[in-house]
N, C-alpha and C positions, 0 to 999 in steps of 0.2 A: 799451221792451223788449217791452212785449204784442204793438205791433204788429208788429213786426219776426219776433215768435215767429208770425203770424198768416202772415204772407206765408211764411215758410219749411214752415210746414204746408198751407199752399193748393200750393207750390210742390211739396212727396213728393206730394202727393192727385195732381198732374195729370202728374207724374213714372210715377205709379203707372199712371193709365189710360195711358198713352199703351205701360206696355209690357203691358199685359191685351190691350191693344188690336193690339198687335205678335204676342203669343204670339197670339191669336184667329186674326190672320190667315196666319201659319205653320201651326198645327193646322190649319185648315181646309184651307190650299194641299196638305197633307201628305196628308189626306184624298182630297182631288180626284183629287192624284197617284197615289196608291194604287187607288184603284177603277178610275181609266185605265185603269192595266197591268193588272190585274186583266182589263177589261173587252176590253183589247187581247190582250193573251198566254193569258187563261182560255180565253175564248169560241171562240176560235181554236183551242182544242186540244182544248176539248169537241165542237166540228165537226168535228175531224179523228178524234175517238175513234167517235163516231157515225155517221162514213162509213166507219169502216176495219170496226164491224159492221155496218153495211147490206150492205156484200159479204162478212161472214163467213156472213152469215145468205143470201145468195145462194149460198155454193160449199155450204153446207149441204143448201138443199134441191135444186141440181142433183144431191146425192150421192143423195135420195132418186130423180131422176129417175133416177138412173144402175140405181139401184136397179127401178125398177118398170121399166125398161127391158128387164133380165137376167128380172124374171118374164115379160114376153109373147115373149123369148127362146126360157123353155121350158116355153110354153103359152097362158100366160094370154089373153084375148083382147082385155084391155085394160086400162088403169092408168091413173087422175087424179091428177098431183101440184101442189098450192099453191105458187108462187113470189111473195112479195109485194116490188111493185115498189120502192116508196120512192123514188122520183124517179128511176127508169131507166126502160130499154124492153129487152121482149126481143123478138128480130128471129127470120127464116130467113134465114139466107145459103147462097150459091151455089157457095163456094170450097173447097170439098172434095172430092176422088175418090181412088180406091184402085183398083190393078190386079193382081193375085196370078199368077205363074207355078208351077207344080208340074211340075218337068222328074224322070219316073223313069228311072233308068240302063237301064230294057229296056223301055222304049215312048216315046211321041210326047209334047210338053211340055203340058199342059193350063191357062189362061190361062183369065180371069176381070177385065171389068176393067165398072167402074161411078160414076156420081157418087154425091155425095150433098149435103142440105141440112143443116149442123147446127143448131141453137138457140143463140143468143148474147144474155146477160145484160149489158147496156153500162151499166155503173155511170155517175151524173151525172155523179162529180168525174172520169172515166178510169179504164181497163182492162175486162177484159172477163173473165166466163165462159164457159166452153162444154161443149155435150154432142157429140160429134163421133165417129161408129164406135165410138160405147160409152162412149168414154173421156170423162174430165171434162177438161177446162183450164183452166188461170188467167193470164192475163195483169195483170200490176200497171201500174198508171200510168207507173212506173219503169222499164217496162221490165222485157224476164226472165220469158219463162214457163215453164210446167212442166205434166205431167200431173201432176195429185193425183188420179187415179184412172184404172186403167190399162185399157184395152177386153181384153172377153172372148178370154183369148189363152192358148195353155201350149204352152209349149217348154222341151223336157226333151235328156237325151242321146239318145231312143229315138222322139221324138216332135213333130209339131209341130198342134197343131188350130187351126184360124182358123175365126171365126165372123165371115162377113163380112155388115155390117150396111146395108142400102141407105136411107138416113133421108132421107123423101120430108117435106114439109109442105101441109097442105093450110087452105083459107079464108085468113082477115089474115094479113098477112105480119107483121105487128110491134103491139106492146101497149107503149105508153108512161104516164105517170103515176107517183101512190103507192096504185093499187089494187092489188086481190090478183090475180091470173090464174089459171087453171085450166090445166096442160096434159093433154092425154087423148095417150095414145100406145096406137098399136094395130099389131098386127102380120099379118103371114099366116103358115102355114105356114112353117116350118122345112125346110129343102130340103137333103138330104145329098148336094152335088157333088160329091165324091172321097174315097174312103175305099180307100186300098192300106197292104198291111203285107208286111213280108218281103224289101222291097228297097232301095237306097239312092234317095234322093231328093235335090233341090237345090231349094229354095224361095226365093222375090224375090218381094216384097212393094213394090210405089213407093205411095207417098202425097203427093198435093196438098194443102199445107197451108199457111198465113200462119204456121206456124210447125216449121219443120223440125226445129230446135234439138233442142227439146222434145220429139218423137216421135222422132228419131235419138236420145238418150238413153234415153226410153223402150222401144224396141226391141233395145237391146243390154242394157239393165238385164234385159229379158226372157229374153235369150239367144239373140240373132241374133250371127252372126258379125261382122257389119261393114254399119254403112249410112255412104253416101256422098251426099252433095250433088249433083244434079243439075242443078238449078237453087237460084239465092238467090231467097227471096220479095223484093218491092218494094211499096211503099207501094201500095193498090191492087189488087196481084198476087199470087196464093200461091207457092211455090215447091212443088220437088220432091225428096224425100229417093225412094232406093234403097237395099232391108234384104234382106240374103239370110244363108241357113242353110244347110249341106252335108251329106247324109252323114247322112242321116235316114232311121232304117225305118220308122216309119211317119207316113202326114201324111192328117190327115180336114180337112176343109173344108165348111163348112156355111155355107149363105146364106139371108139373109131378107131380108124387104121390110119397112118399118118406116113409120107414119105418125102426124106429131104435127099437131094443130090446137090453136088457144087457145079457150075457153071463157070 
């Protein structure tokens, strides 16, 4: 009987490890498994939460550019604004111009037409910022841009002023890395091109731009009558929107010359 009771308790002792030893290596698998997902699905979202503010803190301070831009507008002689990169580049591009008609009901039509370079924030993961004839834009990776800040523009029942912005750049073309950049923007004189009141007007405004969408919305949201597609942009190539207004007494027009460099 002793030994018999000897083996049966040798026999739970190694009953016993073998399921410590079972439960050890489920908790541990359990574990493993756990920090995986974790390590797969966390990380993954914390890089996607810290690239979605690396461009919030990018549309931020082109707001500020947009900003020091409207003071050498009206006067200043020059504005420094911080944009820190974080693993983008900002560039000049070449894809932009704007052509203005001012036809009055009792004189000759008066035409204005010019390029310009805007400043583009090209996030690492995709989409793009921009400061472009004042205005800011946002392009998301997704696809779908928009003005989120609209260039120096009023259009009323009675009125329409356009402050046409000629944005030249001058030294590097393009600042890549996660350093800070300086942009200095400076301007010339403010130049009054037309200023009539008392008669009716017809205004057409075209704009070359990689993104029509968004400025044909933008300019009726302003209060143009009607823009239409002239051209579609294509990969490469900007298109062309046409925005006109009727029936306006008065219309000022004011033009500058505008020039950014990086620092």
């Amino acid at each position: 009987m002793r030994i018999g009771g000897e083996q049966s308790g040798s026999r739970r002792n190694r009953d016993r490890g073998v399921s410590e030893t079972i439960s050890f290596v489920l908790v541990f698998s359990l574990v493993v498994a756990s920090v995986g997902t974790v390590y797969a699905v966390g990380v993954a979202e914390l890089e996607e939460t810290r690239d979605a503010e690396r461009v919030e803190n990018a549309q931020r301070a082109f707001d500020v550019l947009a900003d020091n831009l409207r003071d050498v507008i009206e006067g200043a002689p020059s504005r420094g604004t911080e944009v820190k990169l974080a693993d983008a580049t900002v560039r000049s591009a070449d894809d932009a111009a704007m052509n203005v008609t001012v036809d009055p009901v009792d004189g000759p039509p008066q035409f204005w037409e010019f390029s310009s370079s805007p400043l583009v924030y090209e996030a690492a993961t995709g989409g793009e910022i921009r400061l472009s004839h004042g205005a800011v834009l946002r392009d998301s990776d997704r696809g779908g841009a928009s003005v989120v800040r609209g260039p120096p523009l009023v259009v009323d029942d009675d009125r329409v002023h356009l402050t046409l912005i000629r944005q030249e750049h001058v030294g590097t073309a393009a600042v890549g890395g996660s350093q800070t950049v300086r942009i200095r923007t400076a301007g010339s004189r403010a130049r009054r091109f037309y200023d009539d009141d008392g008669v009716a007007h017809d205004v057409s405004v075209n704009v070359t731009t990689p993104y029509t969408d968004a400025w044909a919305r933008q300019y009726e949201s302003a209060g143009f009558d009607e823009c239409t597609t002239v051209t579609d942009p294509s990969p490469g190539a900007p298109g062309q929107i046409s925005c006109t207004v009727s029936d306006v007494d008065r219309v000022t027009v004011v033009w500058i010359r505008v020039t950014t460099s990086f620092e």
